[in-house]
C-alpha positions as CSV (number, residue, x, y, z in Angstrom):
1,X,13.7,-0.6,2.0
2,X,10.3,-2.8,2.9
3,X,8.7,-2.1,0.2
4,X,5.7,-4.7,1.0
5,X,5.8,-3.1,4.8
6,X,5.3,0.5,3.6
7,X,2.5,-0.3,1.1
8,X,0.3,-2.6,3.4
9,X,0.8,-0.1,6.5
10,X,-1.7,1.6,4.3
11,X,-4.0,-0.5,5.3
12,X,-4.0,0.4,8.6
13,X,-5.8,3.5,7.6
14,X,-8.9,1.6,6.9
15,X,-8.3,-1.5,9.3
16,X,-6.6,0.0,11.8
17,X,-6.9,-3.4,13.8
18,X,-4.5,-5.8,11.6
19,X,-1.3,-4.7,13.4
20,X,-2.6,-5.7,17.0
21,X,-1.6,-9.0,18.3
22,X,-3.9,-12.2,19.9
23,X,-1.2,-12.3,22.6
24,X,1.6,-10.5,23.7
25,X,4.8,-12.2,25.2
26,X,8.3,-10.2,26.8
27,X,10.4,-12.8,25.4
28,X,10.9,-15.7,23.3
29,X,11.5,-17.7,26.2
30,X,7.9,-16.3,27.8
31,X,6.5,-18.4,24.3
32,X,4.1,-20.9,26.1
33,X,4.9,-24.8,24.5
34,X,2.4,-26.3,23.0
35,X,0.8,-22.6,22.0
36,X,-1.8,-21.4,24.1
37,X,-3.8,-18.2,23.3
38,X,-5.0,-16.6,26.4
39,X,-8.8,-15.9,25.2
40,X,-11.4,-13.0,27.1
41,X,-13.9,-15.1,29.1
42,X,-17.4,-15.2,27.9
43,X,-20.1,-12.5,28.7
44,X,-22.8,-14.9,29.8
45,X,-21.8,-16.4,32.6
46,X,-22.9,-19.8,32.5
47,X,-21.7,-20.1,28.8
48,X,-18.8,-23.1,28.1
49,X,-15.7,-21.3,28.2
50,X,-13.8,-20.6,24.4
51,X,-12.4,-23.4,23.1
52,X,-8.4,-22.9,22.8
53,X,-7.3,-22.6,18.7
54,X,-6.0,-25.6,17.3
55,X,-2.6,-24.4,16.4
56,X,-0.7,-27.2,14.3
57,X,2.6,-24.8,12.9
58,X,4.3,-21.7,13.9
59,X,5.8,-19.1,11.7
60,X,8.9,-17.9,13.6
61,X,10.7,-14.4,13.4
62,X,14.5,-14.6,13.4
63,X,15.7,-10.9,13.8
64,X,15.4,-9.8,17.8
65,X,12.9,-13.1,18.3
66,X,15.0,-15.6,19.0
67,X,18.4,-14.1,17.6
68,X,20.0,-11.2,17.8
69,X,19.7,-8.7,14.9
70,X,22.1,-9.8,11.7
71,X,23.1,-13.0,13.1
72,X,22.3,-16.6,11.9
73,X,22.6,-18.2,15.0
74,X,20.0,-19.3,18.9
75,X,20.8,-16.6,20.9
76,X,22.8,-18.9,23.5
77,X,20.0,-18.2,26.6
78,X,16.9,-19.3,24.1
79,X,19.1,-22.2,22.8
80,X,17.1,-24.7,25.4
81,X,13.5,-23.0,24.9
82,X,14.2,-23.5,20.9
83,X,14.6,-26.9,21.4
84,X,11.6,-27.5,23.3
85,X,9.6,-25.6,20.5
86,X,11.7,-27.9,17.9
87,X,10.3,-31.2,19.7
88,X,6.8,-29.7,20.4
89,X,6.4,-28.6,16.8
90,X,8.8,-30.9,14.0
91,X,9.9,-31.3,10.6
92,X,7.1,-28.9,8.0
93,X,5.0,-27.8,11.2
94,X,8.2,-25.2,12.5
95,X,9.3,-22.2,9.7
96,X,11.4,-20.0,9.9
97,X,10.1,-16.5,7.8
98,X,12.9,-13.8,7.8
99,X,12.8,-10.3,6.4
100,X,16.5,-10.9,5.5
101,X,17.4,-14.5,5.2
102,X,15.9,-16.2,2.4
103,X,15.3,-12.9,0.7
104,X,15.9,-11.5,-2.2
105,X,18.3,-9.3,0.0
106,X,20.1,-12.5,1.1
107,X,22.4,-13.3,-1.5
108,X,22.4,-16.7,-2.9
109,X,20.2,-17.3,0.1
110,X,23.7,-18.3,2.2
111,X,22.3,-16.5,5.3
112,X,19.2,-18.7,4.7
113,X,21.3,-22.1,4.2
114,X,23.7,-20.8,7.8
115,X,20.4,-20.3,9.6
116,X,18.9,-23.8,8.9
117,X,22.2,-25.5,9.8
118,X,22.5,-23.8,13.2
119,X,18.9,-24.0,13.7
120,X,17.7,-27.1,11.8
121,X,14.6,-25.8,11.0
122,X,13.6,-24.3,7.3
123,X,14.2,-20.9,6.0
124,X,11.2,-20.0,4.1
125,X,12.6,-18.3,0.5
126,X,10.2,-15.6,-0.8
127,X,10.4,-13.4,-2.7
128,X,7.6,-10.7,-1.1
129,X,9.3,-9.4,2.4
130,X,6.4,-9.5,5.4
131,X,3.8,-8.7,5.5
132,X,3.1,-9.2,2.0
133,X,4.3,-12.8,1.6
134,X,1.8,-14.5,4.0
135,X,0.4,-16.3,0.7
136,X,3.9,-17.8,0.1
137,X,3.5,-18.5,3.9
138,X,0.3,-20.7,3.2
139,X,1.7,-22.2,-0.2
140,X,4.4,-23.6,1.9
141,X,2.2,-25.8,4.1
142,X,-0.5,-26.3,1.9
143,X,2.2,-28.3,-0.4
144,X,3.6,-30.3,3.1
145,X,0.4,-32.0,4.3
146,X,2.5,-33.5,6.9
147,X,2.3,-29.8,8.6
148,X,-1.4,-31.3,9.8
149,X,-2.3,-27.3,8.2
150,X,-5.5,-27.1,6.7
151,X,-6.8,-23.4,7.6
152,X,-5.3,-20.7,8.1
153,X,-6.3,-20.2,11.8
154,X,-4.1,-23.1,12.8
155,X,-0.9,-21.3,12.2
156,X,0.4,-19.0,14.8
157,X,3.4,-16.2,14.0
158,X,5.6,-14.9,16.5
159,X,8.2,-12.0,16.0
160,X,8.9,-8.9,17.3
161,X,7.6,-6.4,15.0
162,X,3.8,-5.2,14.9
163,X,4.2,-3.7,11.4
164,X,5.7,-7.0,9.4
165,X,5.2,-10.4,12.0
166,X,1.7,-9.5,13.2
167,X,0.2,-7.9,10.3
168,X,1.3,-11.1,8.8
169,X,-0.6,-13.1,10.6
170,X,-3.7,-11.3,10.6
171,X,-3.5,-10.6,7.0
172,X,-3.0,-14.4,6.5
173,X,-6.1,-14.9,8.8
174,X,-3.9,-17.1,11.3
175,X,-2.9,-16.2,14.9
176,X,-0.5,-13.4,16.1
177,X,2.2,-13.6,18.8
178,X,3.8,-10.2,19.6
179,X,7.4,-10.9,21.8
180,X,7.0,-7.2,23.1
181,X,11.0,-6.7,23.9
182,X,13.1,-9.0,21.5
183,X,16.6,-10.1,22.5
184,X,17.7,-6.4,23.1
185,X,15.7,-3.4,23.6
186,X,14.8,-1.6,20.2
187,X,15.1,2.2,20.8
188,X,14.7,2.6,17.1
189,X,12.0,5.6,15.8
190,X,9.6,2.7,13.9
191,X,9.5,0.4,17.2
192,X,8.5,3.5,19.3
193,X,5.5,4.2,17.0
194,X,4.3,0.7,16.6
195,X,4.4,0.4,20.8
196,X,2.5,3.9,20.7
197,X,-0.1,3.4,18.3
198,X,-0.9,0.1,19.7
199,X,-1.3,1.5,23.2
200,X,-3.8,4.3,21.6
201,X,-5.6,1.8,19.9
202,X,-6.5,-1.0,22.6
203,X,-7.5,2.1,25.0
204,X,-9.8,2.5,22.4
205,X,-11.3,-0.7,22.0
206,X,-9.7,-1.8,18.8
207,X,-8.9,-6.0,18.9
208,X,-7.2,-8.1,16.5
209,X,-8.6,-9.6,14.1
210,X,-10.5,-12.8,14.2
211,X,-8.5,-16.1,12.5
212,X,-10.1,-17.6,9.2
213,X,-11.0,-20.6,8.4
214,X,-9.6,-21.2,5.1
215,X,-6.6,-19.7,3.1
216,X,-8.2,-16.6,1.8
């Protein structure tokens, strides 16, 4: 059981908006490299157009992002986008945040230690599952200043899940990327109610939240 997921859905009921993404994606291989954030033109018309977010480091989702459920491995198809990400974004500025490996679920952390050597990117081990660990999240690159991360706006996280990737983000104050239908199709009773209550919720004007500017 997600303990952290079940405690800060409750959040929802007073900020309805933190599980709703800045940009929505089919697939991880629909991930545009470097990030871009499509952003709503202005209202006045002869205004500059918004500036695109200085992303420096993206969080990355293993489960149904870019692997298949309870494996450690690319799925083979993504295996040439990952790279691309991997060049665009190296060393500190690439993580790797996992619901299963690196936490405490993952014992020893093996499944963590499998998924950096077939990936060669870090697992992120925390101890809080999403979306409650987004300080450990911050913590990690405020301690790698090679990560060029400063505020909390310039990191972007992409997964597959509204309830744990993208309240992550928006609780962190950073940038969410929503990959809409993973590796396989989720059919499961928690998917269908995130991709129904965000439907109900952007016909009814809700956004995401705006990024910060600091860690807070």
């Amino acid at each position: 059981m997600n303990l952290s997921a079940t405690l800060n859905t409750l959040r929802l009921l007073a900020n309805p908006a933190l599980c709703l993404p800045h940009h929505t994606i089919p697939t991880f291989t629909a991930l545009p490299i470097p990030l871009t954030i499509p952003l709503p033109p202005a209202h006045n018309p002869n205004a500059k157009p918004p500036r695109q977010p200085d992303i420096r480091a993206v969080v990355l989702d293993k489960d149904n992002c870019f692997a298949l459920p309870n494996t450690t491995s690319i799925h083979p198809p993504y295996a040439a986008h990952f790279a691309r990400l991997r060049a665009a974004y190296p060393g500190a500025r690439l993580l790797i945040v996992s619901n299963s490996a690196g936490t405490g679920s993952d014992a020893g952390h093996a499944d963590a230690a499998r998924l950096e050597r077939e990936t060669g990117v870090t697992v992120l081990r925390h101890g809080t599952k999403k979306p409650g660990c987004h300080g450990e999240i911050m913590e990690y690159f405020r301690a790698r200043p090679e990560s060029g991360v400063t505020e909390a706006r310039q990191v972007a996280v992409v997964g597959d899940r509204l309830f744990t990737d993208v309240m992550t983000a928006n609780l962190m104050g950073g940038w969410s990327i929503w990959v809409r239908d993973g590796v396989v199709e989720d059919f499961g009773l928690l998917s269908r109610v995130e991709k129904h209550l965000s439907t109900f919720l952007l016909r009814r004007g809700y956004v995401p939240p705006p990024p910060r500017s600091d860690f807070d």
